[in-house]
Backbone as XML, in Angstrom:
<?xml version="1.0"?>
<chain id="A" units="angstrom">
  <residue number="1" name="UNK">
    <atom name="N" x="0.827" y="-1.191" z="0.000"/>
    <atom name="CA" x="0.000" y="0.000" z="0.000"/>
    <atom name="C" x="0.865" y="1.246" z="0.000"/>
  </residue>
  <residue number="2" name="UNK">
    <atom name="N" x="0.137" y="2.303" z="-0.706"/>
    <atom name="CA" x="1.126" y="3.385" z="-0.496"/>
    <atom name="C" x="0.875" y="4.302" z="0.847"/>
  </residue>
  <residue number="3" name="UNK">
    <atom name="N" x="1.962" y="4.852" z="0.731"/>
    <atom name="CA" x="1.855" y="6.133" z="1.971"/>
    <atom name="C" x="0.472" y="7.375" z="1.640"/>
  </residue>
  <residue number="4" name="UNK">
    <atom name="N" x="-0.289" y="7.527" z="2.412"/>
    <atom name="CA" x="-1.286" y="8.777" z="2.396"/>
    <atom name="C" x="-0.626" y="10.100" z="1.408"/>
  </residue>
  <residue number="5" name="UNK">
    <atom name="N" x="0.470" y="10.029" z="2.253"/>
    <atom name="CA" x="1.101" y="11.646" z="1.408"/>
    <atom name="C" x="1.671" y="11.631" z="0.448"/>
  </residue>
  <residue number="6" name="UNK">
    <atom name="N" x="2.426" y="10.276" z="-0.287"/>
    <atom name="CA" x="2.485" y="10.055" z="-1.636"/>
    <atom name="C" x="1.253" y="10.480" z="-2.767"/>
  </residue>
  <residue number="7" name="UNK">
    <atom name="N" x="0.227" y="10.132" z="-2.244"/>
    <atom name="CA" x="-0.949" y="9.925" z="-3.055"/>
    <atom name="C" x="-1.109" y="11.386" z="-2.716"/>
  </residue>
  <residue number="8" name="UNK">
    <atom name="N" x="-1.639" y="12.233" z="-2.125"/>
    <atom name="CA" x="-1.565" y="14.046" z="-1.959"/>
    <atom name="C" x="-0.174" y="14.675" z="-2.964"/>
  </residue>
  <residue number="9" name="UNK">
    <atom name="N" x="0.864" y="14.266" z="-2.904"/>
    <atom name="CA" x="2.159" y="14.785" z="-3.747"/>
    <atom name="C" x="1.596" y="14.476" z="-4.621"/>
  </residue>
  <residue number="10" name="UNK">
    <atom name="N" x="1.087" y="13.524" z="-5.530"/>
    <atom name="CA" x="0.413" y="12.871" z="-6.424"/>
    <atom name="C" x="-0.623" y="13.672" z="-7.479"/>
  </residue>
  <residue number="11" name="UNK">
    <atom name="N" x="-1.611" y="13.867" z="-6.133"/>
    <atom name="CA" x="-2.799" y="14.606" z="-6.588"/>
    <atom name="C" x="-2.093" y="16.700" z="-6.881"/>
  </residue>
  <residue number="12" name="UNK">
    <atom name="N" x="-1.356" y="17.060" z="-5.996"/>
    <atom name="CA" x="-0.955" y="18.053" z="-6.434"/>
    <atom name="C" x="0.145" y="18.359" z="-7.423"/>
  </residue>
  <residue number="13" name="UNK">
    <atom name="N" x="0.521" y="17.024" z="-7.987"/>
    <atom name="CA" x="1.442" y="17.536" z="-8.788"/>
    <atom name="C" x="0.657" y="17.141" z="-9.999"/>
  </residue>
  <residue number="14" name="UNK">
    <atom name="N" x="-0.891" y="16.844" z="-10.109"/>
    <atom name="CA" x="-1.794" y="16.573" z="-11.265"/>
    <atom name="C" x="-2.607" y="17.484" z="-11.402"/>
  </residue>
  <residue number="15" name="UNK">
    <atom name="N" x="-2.803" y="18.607" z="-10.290"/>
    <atom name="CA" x="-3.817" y="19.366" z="-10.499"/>
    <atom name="C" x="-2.523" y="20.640" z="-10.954"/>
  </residue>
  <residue number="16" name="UNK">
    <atom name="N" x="-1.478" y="20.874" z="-10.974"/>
    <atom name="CA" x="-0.578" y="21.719" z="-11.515"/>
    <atom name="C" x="-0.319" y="21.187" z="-12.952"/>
  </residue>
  <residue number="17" name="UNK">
    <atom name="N" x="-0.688" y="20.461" z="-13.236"/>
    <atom name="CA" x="-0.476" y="19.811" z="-14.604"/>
    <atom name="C" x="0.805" y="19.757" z="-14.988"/>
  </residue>
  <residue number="18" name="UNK">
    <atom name="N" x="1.796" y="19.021" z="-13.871"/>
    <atom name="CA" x="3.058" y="18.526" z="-14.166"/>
    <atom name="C" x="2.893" y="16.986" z="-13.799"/>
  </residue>
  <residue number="19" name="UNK">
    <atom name="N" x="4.231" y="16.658" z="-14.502"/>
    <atom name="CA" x="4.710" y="14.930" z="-13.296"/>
    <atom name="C" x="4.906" y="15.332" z="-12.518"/>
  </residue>
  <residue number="20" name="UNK">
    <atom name="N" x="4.902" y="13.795" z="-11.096"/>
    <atom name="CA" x="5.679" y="13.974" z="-10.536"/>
    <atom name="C" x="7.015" y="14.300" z="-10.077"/>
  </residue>
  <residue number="21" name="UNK">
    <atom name="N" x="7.745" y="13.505" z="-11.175"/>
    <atom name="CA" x="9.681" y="13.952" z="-11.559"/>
    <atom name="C" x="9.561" y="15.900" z="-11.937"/>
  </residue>
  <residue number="22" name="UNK">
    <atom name="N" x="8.704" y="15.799" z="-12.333"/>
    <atom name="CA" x="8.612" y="17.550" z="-12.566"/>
    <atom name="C" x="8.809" y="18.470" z="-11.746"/>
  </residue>
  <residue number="23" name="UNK">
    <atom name="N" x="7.722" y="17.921" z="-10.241"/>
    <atom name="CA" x="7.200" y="18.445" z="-9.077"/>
    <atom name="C" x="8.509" y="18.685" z="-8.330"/>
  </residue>
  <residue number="24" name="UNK">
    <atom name="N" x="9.190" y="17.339" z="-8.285"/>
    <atom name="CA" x="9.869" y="17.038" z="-7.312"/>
    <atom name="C" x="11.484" y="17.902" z="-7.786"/>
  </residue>
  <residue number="25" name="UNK">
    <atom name="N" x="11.412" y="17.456" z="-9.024"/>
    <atom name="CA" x="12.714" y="17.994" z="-9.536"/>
    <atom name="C" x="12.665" y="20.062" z="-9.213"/>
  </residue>
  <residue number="26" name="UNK">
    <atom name="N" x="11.542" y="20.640" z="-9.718"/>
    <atom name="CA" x="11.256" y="22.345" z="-9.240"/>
    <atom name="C" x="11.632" y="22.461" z="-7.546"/>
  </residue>
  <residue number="27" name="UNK">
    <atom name="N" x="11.436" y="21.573" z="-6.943"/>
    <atom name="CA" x="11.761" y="21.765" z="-5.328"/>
    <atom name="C" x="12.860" y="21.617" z="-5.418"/>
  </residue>
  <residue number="28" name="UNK">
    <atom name="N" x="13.600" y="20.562" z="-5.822"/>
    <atom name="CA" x="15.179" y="20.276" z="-5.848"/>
    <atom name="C" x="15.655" y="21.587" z="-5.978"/>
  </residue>
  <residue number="29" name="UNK">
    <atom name="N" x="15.170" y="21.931" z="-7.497"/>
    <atom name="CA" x="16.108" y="23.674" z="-7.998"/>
    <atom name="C" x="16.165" y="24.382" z="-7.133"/>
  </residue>
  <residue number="30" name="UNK">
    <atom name="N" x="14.805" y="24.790" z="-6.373"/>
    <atom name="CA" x="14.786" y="25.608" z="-5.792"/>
    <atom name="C" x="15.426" y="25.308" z="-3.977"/>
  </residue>
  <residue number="31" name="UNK">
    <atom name="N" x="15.633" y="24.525" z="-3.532"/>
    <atom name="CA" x="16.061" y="24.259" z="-2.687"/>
    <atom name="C" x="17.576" y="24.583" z="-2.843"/>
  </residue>
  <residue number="32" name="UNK">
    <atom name="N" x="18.321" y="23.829" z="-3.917"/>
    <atom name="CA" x="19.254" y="24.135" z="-4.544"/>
    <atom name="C" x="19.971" y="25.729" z="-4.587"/>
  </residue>
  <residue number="33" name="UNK">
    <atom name="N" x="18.920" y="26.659" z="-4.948"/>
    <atom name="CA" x="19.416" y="27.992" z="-5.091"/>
    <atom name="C" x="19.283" y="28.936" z="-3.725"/>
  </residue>
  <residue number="34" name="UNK">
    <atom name="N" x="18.768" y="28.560" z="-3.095"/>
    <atom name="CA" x="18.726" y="28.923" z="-1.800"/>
    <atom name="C" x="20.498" y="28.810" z="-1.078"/>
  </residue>
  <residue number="35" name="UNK">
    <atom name="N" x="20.743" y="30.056" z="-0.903"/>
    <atom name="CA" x="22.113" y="29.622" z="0.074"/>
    <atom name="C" x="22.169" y="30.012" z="1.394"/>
  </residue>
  <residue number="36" name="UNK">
    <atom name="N" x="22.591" y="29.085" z="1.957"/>
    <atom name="CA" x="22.103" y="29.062" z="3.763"/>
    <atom name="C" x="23.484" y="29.588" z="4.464"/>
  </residue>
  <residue number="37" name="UNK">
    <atom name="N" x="23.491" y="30.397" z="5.168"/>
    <atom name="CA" x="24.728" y="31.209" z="5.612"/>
    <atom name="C" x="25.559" y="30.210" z="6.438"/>
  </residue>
  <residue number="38" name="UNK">
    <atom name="N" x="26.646" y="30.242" z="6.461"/>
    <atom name="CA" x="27.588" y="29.450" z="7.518"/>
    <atom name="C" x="27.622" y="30.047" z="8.471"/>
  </residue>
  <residue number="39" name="UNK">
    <atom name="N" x="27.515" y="29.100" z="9.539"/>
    <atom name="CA" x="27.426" y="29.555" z="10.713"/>
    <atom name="C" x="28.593" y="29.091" z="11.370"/>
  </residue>
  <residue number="40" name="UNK">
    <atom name="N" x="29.336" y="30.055" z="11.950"/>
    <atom name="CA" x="30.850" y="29.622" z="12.079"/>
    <atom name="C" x="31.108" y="29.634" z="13.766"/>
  </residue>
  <residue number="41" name="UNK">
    <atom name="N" x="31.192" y="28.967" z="14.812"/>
    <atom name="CA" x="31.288" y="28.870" z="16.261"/>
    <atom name="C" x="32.040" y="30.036" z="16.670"/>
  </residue>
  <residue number="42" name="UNK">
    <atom name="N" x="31.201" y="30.844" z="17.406"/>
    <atom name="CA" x="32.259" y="32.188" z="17.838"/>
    <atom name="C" x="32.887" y="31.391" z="19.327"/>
  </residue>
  <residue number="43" name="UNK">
    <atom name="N" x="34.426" y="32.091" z="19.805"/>
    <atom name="CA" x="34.843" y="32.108" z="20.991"/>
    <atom name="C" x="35.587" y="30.724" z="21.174"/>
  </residue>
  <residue number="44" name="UNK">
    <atom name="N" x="36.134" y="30.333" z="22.235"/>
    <atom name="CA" x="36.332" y="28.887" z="22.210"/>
    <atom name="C" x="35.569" y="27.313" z="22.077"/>
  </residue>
  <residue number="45" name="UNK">
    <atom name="N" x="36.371" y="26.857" z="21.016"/>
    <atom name="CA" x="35.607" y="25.592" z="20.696"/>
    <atom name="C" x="36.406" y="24.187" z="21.775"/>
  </residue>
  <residue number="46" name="UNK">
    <atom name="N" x="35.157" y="23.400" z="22.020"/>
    <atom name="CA" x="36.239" y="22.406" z="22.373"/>
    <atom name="C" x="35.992" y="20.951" z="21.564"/>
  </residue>
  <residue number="47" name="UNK">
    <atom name="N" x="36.525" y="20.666" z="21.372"/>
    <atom name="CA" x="37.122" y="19.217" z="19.994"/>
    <atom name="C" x="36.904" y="18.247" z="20.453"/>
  </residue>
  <residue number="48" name="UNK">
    <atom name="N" x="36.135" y="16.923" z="19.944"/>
    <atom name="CA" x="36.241" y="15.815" z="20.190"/>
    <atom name="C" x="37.353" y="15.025" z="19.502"/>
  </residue>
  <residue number="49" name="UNK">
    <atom name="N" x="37.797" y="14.615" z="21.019"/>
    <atom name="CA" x="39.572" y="13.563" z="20.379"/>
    <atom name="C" x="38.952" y="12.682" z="19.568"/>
  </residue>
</chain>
């Protein structure tokens, strides 16, 4: 059986009148172009040996 929310990804990527590989692949891009700032540890760090 499938998962509930497969079948919803499903139905919304039919009422946009794409595939799914379509759907999924536009999130990829856009996830993709998004750049997430580095967050760099201020002050002293301490290291696992």
């Amino acid at each position: 059986l499938k998962e509930p929310s497969s079948e919803m990804i499903a139905a919304v990527a039919g009422a946009l009148g794409i595939g799914l590989g379509g759907l999924l692949g536009g999130i990829a891009d856009e996830l993709n172009q998004r750049s997430l700032p580095i967050r760099r540890p201020v002050g002293p760090v301490l290291m696992a040996a």
